[in-house]
LOPA-357351 format. One record per residue: residue in three letters; x, y, z of N, C-alpha, C, O in turn. Coordinates in steps of 0.05 Angstrom, whole numbers, plus 5000, padded with zeros to 4 digits. Example, Ala and Ser with C-alpha at 12.3 -4.5 7.8 and 13.67 -1.06 7.14 Angstrom:
BEGIN
Ala526448865156524649105156526449345156528549345169Ser525749555142527349795143525850015157526850235161
% end
This chain:
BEGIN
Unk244341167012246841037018246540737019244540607028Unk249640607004248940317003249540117036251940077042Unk248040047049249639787070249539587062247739497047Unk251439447070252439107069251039037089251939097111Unk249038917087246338717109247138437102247938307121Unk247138277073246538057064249338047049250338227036Unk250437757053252337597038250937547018248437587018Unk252637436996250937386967249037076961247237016946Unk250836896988249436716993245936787002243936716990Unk246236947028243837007040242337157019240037137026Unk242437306994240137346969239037146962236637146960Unk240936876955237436736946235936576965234736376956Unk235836626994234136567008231636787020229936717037Unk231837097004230437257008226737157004225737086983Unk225737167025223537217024221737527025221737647046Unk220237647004220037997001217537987010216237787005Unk216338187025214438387023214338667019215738817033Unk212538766998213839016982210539236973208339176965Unk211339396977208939566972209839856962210940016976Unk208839906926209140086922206940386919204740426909Unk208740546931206940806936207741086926210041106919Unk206041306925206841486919209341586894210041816886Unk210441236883212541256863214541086872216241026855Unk214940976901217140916915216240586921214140466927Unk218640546916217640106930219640206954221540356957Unk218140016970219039926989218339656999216239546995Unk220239557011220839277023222039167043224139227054Unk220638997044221538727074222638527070221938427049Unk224838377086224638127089224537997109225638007131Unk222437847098220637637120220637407116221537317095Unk219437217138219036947142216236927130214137007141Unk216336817107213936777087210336697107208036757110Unk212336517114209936317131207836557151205536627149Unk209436617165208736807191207137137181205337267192Unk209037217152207837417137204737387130203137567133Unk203937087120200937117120200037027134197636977133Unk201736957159199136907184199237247201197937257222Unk200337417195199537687205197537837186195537957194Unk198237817161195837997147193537827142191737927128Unk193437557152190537397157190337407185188937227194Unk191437597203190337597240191337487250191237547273Unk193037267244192737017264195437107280195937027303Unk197137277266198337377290198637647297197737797281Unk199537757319199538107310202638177322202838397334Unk204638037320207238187334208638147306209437937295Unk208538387297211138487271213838337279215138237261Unk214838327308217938287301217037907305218837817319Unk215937777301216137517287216037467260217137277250Unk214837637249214837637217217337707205218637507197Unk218237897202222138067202224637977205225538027228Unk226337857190227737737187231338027195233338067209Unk229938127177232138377190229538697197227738747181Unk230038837218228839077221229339237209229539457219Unk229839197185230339557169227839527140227039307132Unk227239707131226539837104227739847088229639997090Unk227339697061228539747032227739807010225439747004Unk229139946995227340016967227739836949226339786929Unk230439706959231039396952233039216964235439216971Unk230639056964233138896988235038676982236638586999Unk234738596960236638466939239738586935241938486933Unk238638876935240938926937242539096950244539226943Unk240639066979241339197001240439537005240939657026Unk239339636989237939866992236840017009234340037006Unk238240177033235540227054234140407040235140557024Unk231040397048229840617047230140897056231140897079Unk229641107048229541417059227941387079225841267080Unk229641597105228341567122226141837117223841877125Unk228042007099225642277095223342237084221242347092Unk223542027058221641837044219441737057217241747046Unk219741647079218141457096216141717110213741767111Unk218541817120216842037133214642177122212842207138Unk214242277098212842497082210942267070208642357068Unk211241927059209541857054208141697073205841647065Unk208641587100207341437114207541637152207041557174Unk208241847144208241957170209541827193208441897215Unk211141687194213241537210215441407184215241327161Unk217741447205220541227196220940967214222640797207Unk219640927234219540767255219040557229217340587212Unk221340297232221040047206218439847221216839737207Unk218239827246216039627248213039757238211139637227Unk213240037246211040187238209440227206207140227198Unk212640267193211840217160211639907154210339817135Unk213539677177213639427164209939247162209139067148Unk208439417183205539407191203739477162202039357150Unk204839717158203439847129203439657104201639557090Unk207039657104207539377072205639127080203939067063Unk205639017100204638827101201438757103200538547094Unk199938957116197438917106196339047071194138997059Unk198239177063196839427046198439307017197439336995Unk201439147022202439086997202038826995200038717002Unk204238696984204338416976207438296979209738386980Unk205937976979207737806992208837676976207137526967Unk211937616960212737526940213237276958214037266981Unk212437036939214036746948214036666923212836726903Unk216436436933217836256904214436036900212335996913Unk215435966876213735816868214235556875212535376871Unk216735516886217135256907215235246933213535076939Unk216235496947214335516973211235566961209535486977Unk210235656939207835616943207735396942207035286963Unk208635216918208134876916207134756945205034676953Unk210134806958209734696986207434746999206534577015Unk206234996994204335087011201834987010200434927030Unk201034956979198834876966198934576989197234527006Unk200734436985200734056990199534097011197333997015Unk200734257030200134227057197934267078197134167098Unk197334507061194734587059191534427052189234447061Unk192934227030190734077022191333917037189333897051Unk193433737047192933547070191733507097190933307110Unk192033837103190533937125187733957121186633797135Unk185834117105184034067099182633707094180333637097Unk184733557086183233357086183433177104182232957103Unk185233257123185033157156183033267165181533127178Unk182533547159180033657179178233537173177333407191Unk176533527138174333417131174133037148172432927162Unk175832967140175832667151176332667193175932507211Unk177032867191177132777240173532927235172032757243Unk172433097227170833347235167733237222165533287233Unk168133077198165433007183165832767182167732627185Unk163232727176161232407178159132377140158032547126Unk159332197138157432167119154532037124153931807127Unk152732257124149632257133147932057136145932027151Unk149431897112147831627123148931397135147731187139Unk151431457140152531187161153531217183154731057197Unk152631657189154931647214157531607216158831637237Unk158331557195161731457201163131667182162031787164Unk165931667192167931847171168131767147167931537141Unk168731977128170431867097172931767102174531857119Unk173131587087176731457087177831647068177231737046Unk179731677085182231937067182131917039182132127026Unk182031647023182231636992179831766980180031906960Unk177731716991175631796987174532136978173032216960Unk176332307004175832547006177932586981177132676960Unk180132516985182332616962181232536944181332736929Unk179532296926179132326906176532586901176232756884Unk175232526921172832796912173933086907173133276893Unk176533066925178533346920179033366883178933566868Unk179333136879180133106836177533236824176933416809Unk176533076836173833136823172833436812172733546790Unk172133496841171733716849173534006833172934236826Unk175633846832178234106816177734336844176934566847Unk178334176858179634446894181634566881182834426865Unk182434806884183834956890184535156912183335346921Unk187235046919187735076950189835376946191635386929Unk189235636966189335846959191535886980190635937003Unk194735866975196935756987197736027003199936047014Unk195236297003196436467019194936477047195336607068Unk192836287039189836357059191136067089192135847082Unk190636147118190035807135188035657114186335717097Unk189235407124187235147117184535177128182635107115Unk184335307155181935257170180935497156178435507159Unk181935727141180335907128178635807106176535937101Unk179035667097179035547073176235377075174135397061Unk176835207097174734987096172235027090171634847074Unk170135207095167735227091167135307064164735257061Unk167935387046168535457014169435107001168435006981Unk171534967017171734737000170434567010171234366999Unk167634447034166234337042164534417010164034246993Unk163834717009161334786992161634646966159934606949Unk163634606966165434446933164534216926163634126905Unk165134096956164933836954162433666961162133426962Unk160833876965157733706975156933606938156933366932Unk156533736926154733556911156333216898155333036884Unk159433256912160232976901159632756928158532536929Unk160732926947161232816965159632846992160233037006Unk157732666999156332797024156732877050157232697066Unk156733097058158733157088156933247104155233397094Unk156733187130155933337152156333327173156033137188Unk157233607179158633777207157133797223154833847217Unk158033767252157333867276157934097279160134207284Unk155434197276155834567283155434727310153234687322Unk157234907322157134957343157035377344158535567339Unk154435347354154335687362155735777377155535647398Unk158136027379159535967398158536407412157836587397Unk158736427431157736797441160936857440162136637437Unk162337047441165337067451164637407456162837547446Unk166237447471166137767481169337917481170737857500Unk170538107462173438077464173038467477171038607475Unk174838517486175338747498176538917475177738847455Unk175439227485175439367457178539417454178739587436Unk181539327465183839367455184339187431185839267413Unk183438997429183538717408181038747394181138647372Unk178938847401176138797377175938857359174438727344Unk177539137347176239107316178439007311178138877290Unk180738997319183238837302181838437303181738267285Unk181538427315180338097316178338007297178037767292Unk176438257281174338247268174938007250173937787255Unk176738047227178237947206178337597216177037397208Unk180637647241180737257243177737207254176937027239Unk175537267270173937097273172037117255169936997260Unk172237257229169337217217170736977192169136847179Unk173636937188174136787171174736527191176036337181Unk174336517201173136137220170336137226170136007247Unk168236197219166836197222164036407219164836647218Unk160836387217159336487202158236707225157036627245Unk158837007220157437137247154637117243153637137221Unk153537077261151037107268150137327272148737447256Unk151137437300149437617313152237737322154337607325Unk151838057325154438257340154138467345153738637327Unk154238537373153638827385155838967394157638867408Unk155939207384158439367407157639467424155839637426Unk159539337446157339467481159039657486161039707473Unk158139767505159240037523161840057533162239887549Unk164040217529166440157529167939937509169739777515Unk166939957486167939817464168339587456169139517433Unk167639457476166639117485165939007453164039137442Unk166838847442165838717417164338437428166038277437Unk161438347430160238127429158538057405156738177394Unk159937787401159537667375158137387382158537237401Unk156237357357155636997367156636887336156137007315Unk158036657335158636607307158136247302158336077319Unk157636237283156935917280159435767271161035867255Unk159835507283163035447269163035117274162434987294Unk164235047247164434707256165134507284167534487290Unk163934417293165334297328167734257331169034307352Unk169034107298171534057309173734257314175634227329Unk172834527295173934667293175434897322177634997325Unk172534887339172634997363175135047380175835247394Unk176134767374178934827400180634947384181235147396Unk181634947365183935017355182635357346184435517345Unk180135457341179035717346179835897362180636127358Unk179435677391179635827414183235877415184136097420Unk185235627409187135677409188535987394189436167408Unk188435987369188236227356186936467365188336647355Unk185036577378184136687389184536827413183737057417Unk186236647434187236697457190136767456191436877474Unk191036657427194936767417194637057414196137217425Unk191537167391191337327379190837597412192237787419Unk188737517422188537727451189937747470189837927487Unk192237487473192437437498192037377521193137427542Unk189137177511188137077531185537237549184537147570Unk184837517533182537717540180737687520180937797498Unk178737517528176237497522175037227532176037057546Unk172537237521169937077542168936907517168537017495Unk168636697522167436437500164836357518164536387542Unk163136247497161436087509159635967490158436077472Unk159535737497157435517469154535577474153435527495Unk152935717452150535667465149135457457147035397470Unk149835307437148835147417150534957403152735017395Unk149434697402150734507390148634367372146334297378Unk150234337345146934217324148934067300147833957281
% end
């Protein structure tokens, strides 16, 4: 059955996530931005991502999905429950404007981080912004407009060493997350940083030691404490 959800205006501001299965698409509309900061970790509450709570087989043109559909292929009709599934398991349509946008921004961030976070080895001192951006030409970066900036960084540091000489203050950091958040957390903390060392303790306890740029640290911990809620244990063992 057809519903009226969307004026014809509100179609071309559709942002989709869509995943097809068993023969059947289904789809979301979402807030682009927030869509890949859930299937990269960084967040975990579905109704920030969801622009409307229902399922479509198309949402262009208002399509709900079967709810019998849902049922037989994902064993729930509950929409945040399947909207969880599309979103780690399918894909995220964006205009090629918003990637544009995404790409810029992304590289500007990265090259704020490289320039607050690195020093050049032999003078101690930062790169001047023109500097890093031109080694960015150089280099031919390509900035991956679905991934964080801070995901990114350690791949485009590796880029840029043989033009450009960089070096980070690296900080070991132990963290201990409680087994309701641990294996879901796996994902965001191994993409900020290099695990080292990780045990699962008794009662499901995830302790990890991971290596990660200094500057990077606070805004780690920031993300980290959105992502648990503030349940888990940090601690530096090492600074180099």
């Amino acid at each position: 059955m057809r519903e009226r959800i969307y004026s014809e205006t509100d179609a071309f501001h559709i942002n989709i996530a869509r995943l097809k299965i068993g023969g059947e698409m289904f789809e979301i509309d979402v807030d682009p931005d927030k869509a890949l900061d859930f299937k990269n970790g960084i967040i975990s509450d579905v109704h920030e991502v969801l622009r409307v709570r229902k399922i479509f087989s198309d949402v262009k043109r208002a399509l709900l999905a079967s709810e019998h559909v849902m049922n037989k292929i994902f064993k729930t009709s509950d929409p945040l429950e399947v909207a969880k599934i599309i979103l780690n398991e399918g894909e995220i349509q964006l205009t090629e404007e918003h990637r544009k946008k995404a790409r810029e921004e992304k590289r500007k961030r990265l090259i704020y981080l490289i320039h607050r976070n690195a020093v050049d080895p032999k003078t101690h001192l930062p790169h001047p912004h023109a500097r890093i951006e031109n080694a960015f030409e150089e280099a031919k970066i390509k900035i991956d407009e679905d991934k964080p900036a801070d995901m990114q960084l350690q791949d485009v540091i590796k880029k840029l060493q043989p033009i450009l000489p960089i070096r980070f203050e690296m900080k070991e950091i132990e963290i201990r997350i409680p087994p309701e958040y641990a294996r879901k957390s796996y994902g965001l903390v191994k993409s900020w940083g290099k695990i080292l060392k990780e045990d699962w303790l008794s009662g499901g306890y995830w302790n990890v030691v991971i290596e990660i740029p200094g500057g990077l640290a606070s805004e780690f911990y920031d993300k980290l404490n959105r992502f648990t809620h503030g349940n888990n244990e940090t601690k530096v063992l090492k600074t180099k």
